[in-house]
C-alpha angles and dihedrals in degrees: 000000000000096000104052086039096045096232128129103253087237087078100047113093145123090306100054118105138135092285098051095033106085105224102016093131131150094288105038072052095064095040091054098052088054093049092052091041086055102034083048107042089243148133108210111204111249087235089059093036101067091042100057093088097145131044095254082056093054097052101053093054091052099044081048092052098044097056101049 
């Protein structure tokens, strides 16, 4: 998630979303989701995929995904 945000990890925690996270806008979110498709081994739902827009979120989905 830092890299793709450009902030240091140290920044990124529960509290992190779209609305705390400078510069996590439509397209870094994409990007992320490919990123996290690709670092994972999964494929998110675009249904989900739109929707993981904090850190908590995130999580969930991929926890989700990972135990399926």
């Amino acid at each position: 998630m830092s890299s793709v945000l450009r902030v240091p990890a140290a920044d990124i925690g529960p509290d992190s979303s779209m609305d705390t996270v400078t510069g996590w806008d439509s397209l870094r979110h994409l990007t992320l989701v490919l990123a996290l498709e690709d670092e994972f081994g999964v494929q998110i739902p675009d249904e989900e995929a739109g929707s993981i827009t904090s850190y908590p979120l995130i999580k969930l989905v991929l926890t989700e995904l990972l135990e399926a």
